[in-house]
ROTI-233333 format. One record per residue: residue number from 0; residue in one letter; x, y, z of N, C-alpha, C in turn. Coordinates in nm, 4 decimals, decimal comma, always signed. Layout:
// ROTI-233333
NODE   i aa      npx      npy      npz     capx     capy     capz      cpx      cpy      cpz
NODE NUM  A        X        Y        Z        X        Y        Z        X        Y        Z
...
This chain:
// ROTI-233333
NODE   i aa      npx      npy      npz     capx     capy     capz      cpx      cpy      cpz
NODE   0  X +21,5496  -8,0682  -0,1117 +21,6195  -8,1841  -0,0601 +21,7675  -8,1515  -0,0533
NODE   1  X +21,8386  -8,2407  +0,0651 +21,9638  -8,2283  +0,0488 +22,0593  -8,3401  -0,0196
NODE   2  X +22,1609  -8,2816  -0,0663 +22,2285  -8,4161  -0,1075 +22,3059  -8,4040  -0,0281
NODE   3  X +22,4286  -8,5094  -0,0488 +22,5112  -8,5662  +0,0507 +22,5723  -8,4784  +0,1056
NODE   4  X +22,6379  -8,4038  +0,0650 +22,7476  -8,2925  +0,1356 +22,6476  -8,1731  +0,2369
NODE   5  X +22,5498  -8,2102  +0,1934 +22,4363  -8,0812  +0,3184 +22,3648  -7,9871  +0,2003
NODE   6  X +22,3762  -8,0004  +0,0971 +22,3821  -7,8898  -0,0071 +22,2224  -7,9007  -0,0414
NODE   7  X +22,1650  -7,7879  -0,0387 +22,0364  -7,7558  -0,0757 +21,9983  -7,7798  -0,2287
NODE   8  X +21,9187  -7,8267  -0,2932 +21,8648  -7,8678  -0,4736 +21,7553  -7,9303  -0,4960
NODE   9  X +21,7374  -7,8401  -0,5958 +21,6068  -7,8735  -0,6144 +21,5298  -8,0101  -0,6429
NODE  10  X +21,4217  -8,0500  -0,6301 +21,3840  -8,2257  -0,6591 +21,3311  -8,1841  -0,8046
NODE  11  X +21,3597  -8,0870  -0,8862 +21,2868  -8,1102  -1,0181 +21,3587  -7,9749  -1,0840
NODE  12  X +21,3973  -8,0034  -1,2189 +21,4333  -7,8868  -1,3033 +21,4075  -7,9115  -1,4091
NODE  13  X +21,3152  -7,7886  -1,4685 +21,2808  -7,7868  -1,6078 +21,3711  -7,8479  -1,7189
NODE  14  X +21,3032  -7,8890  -1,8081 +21,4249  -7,9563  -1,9002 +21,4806  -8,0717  -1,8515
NODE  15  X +21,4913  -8,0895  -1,7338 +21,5892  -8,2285  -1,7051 +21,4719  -8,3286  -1,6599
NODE  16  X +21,3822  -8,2592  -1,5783 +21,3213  -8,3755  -1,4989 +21,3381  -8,3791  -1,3301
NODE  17  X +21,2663  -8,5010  -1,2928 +21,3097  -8,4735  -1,1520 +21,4717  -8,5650  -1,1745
NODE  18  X +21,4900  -8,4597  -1,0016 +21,6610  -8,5182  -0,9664 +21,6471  -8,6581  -0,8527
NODE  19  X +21,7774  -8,7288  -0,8963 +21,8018  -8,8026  -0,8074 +21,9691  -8,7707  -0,7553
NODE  20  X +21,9370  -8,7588  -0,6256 +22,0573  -8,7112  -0,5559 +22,1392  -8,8017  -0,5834
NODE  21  X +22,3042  -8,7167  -0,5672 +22,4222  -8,8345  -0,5667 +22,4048  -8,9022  -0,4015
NODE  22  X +22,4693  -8,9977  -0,4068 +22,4588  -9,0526  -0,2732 +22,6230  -9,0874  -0,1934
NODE  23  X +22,7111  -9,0727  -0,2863 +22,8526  -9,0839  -0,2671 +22,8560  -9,2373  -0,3616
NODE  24  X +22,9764  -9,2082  -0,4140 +23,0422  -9,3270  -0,4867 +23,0345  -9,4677  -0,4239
NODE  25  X +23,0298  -9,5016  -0,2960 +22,9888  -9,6181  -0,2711 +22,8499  -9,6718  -0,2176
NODE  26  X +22,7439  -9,6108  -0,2851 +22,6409  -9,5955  -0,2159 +22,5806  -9,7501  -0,2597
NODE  27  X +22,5547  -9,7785  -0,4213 +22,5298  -9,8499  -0,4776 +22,5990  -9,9926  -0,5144
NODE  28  X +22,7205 -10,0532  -0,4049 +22,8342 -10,1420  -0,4505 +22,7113 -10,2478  -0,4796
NODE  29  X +22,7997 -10,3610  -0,5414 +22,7637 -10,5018  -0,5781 +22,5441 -10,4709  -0,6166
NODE  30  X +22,5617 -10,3647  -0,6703 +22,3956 -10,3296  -0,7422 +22,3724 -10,3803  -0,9026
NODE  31  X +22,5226 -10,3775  -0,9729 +22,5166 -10,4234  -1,1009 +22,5332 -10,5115  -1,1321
NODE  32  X +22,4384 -10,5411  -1,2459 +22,4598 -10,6793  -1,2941 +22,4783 -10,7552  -1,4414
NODE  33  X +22,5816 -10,7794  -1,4402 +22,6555 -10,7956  -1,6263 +22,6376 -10,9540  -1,6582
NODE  34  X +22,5808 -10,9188  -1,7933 +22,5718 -11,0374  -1,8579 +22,7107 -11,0794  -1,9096
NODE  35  X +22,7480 -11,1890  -1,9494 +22,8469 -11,1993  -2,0540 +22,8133 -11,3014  -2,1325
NODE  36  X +22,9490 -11,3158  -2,2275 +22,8879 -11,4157  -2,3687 +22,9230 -11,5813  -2,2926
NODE  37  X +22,8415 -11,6250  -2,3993 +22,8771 -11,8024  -2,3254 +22,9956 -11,7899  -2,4076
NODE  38  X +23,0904 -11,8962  -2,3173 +23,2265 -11,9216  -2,3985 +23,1904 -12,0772  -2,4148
NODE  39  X +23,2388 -12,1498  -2,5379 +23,2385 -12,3335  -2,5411 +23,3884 -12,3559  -2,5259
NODE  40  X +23,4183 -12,3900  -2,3911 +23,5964 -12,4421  -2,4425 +23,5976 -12,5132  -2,5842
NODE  41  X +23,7214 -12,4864  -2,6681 +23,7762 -12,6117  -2,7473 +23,9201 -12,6946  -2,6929
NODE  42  X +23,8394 -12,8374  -2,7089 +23,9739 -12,8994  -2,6476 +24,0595 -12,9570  -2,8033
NODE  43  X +24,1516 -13,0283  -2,7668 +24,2562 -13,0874  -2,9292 +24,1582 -13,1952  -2,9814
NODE  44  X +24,1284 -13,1901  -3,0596 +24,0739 -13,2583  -3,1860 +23,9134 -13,1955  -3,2160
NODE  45  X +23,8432 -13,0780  -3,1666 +23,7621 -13,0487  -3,1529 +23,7859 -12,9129  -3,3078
NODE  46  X +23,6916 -12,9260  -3,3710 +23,6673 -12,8052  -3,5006 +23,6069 -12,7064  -3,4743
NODE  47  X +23,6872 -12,5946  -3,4916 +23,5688 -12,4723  -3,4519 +23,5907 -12,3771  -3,6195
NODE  48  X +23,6506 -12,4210  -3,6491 +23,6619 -12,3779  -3,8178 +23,5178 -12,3909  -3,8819
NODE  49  X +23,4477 -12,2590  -3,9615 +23,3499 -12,2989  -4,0582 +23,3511 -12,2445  -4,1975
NODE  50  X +23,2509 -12,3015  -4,2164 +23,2881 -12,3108  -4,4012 +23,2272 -12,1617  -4,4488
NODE  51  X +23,1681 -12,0562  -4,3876 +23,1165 -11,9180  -4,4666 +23,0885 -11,8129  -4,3406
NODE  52  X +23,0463 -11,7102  -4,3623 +23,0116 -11,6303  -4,3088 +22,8946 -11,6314  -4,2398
NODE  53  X +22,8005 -11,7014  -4,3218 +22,6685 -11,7356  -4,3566 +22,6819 -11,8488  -4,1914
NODE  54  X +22,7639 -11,9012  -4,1905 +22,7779 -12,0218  -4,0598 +22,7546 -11,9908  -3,9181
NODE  55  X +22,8995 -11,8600  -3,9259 +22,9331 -11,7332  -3,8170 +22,8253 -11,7165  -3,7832
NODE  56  X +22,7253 -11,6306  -3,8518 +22,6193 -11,5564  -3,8084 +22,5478 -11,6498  -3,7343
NODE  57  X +22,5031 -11,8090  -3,8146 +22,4165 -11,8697  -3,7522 +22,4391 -11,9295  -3,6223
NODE  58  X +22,5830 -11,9541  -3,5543 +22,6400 -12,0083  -3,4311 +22,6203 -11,8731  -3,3667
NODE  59  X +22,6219 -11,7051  -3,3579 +22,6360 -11,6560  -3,2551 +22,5018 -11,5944  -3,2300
NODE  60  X +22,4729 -11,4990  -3,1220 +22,3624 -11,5021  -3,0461 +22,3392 -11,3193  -3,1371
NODE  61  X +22,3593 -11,2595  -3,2301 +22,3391 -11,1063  -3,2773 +22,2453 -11,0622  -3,2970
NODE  62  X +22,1957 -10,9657  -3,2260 +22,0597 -10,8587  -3,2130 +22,0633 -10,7439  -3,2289
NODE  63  X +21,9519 -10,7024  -3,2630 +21,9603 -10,5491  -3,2773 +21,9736 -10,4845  -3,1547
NODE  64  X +22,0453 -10,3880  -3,2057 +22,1191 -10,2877  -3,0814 +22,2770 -10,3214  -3,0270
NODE  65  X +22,3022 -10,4638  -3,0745 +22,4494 -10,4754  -3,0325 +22,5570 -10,4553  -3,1031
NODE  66  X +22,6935 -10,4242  -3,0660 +22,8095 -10,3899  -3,1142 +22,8954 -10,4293  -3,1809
NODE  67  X +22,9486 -10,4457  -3,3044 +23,0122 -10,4968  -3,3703 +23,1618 -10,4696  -3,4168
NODE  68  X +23,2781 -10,5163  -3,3956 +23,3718 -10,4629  -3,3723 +23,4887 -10,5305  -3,4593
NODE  69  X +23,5378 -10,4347  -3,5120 +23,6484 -10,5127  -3,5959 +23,7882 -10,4758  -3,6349
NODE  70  X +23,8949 -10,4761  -3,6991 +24,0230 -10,4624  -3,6574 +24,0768 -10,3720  -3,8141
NODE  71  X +24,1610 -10,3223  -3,8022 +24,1936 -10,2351  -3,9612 +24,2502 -10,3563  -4,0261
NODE  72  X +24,3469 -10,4637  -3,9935 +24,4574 -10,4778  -4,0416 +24,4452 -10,4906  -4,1786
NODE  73  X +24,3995 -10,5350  -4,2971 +24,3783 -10,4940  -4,4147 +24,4075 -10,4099  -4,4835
NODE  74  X +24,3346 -10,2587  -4,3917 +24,2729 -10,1110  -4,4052 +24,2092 -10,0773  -4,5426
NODE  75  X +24,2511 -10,0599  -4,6778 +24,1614 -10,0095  -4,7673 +24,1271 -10,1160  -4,8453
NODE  76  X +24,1823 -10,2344  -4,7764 +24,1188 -10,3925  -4,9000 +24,0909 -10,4625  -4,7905
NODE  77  X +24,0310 -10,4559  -4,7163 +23,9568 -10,5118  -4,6377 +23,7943 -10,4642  -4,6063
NODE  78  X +23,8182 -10,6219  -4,7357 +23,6092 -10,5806  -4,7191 +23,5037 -10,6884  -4,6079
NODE  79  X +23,5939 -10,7132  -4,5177 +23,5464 -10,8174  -4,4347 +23,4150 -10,7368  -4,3538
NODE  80  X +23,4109 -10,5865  -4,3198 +23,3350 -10,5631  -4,2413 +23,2192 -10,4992  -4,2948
NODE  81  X +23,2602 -10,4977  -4,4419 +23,1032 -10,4547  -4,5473 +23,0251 -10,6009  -4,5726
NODE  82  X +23,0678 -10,7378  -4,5480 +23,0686 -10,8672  -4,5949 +22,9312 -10,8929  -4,4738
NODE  83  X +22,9844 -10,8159  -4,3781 +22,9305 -10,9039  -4,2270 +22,8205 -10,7754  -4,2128
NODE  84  X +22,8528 -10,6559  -4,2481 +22,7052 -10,6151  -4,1975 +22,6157 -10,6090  -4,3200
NODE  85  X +22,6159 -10,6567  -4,4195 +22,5219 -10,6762  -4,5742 +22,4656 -10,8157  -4,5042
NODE  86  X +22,5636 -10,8755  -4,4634 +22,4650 -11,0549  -4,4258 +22,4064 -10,9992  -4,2968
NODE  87  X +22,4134 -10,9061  -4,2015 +22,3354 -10,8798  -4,0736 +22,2240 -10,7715  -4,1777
NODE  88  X +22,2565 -10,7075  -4,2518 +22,0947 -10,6473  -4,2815 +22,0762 -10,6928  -4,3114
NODE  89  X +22,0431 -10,8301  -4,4730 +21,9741 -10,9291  -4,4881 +21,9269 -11,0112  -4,3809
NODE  90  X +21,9757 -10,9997  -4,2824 +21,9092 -11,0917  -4,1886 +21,8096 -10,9855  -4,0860
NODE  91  X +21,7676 -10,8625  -4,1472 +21,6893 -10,7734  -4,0606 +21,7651 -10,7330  -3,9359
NODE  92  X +21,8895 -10,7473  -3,9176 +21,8839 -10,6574  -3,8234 +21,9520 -10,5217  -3,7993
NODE  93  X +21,9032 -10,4619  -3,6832 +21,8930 -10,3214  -3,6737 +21,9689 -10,2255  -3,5460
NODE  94  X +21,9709 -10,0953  -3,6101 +22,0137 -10,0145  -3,4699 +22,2030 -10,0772  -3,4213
NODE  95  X +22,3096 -10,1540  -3,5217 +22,4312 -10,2076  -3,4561 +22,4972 -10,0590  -3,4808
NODE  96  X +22,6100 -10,1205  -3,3863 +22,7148  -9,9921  -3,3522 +22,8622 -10,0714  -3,4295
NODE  97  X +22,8645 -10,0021  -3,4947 +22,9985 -10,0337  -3,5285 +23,1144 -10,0259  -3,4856
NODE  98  X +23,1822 -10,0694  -3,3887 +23,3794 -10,0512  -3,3858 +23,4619 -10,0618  -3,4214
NODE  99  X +23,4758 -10,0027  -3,5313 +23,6116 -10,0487  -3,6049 +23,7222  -9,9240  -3,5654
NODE 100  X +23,8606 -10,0495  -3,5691 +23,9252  -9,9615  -3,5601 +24,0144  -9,8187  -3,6516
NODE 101  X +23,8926  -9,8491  -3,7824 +23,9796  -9,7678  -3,8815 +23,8401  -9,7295  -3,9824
NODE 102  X +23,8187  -9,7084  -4,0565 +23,7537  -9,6773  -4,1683 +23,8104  -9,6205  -4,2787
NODE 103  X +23,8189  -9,6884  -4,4235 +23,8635  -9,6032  -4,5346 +23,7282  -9,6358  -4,6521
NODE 104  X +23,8121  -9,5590  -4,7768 +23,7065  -9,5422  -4,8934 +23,6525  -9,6949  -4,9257
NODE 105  X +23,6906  -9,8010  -4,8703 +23,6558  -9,9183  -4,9739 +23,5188  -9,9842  -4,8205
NODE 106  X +23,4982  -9,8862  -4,7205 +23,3721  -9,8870  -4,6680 +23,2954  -9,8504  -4,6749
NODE 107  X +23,2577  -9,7207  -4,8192 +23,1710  -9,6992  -4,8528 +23,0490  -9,7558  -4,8447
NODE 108  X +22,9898  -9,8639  -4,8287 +22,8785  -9,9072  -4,8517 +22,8116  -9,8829  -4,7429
NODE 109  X +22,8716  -9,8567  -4,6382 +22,8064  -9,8856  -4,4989 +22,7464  -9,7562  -4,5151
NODE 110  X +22,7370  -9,6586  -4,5424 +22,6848  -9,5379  -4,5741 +22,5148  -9,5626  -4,6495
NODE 111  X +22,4892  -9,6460  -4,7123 +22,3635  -9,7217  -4,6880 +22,2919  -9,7930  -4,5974
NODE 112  X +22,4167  -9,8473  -4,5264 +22,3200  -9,9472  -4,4308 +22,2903  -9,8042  -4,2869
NODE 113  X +22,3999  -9,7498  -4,2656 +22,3640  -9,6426  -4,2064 +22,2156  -9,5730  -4,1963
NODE 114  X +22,1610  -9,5076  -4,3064 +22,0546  -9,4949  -4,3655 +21,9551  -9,5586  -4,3370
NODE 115  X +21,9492  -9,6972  -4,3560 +21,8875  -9,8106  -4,3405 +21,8406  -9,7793  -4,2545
NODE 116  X +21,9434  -9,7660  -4,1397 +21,9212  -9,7983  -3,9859 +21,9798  -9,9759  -3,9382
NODE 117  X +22,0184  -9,9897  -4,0527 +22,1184 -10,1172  -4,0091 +22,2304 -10,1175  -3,9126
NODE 118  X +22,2950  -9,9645  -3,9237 +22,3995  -9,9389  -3,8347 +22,3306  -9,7954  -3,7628
């Protein structure tokens, strides 16, 4: 088969599988399709403050396989992101990716849930 430029290749290579030709960068426009999160406006006098962690978890939509992302500012006393994935493995779930923007010694723990397969 040819691909776009005229160029002769093969439809199958060991190890990879069969090929699918490039087709040029605009071959595929308006083909994707992205979910995003629901947002709830808050208007003035409306509470979005809750009382635990335990709350958080239960208002948002978190599954296994999704990303979890969080900020240094703390950095070595900030145990906010060992807090949140101990209450996501108690709650079974599995396979998250972590983003943080920092990691130090007082994240040790996650080195279990790792293991786990929690992260």
């Amino acid at each position: 088969m040819k691909n776009v430029l005229g160029r002769e290749i093969p439809e199958y290579i060991d190890g990879y599988g069969n090929v699918k030709i490039f087709e040029g960068a605009f071959k595929n426009m308006n083909s994707l399709k992205k979910v995003s999160a629901k947002i709830k406006p808050v208007v003035p006098g409306d509470v979005k403050l809750v009382n635990s962690l335990e709350e958080v978890l239960d208002k948002v939509d978190i599954r296994d396989g999704m990303c979890i992302s969080f900020h240094h500012h703390l950095r070595n006393g900030d145990y906010i992101l060992n807090m949140v994935v101990e209450s996501m493995a108690k709650r079974g779930i599995k396979n998250l990716t972590v983003a943080a923007s920092s990691i130090f010694p007082t994240h040790k723990p996650l080195v279990a849930y790792i293991e786990d397969g929690t992260v």
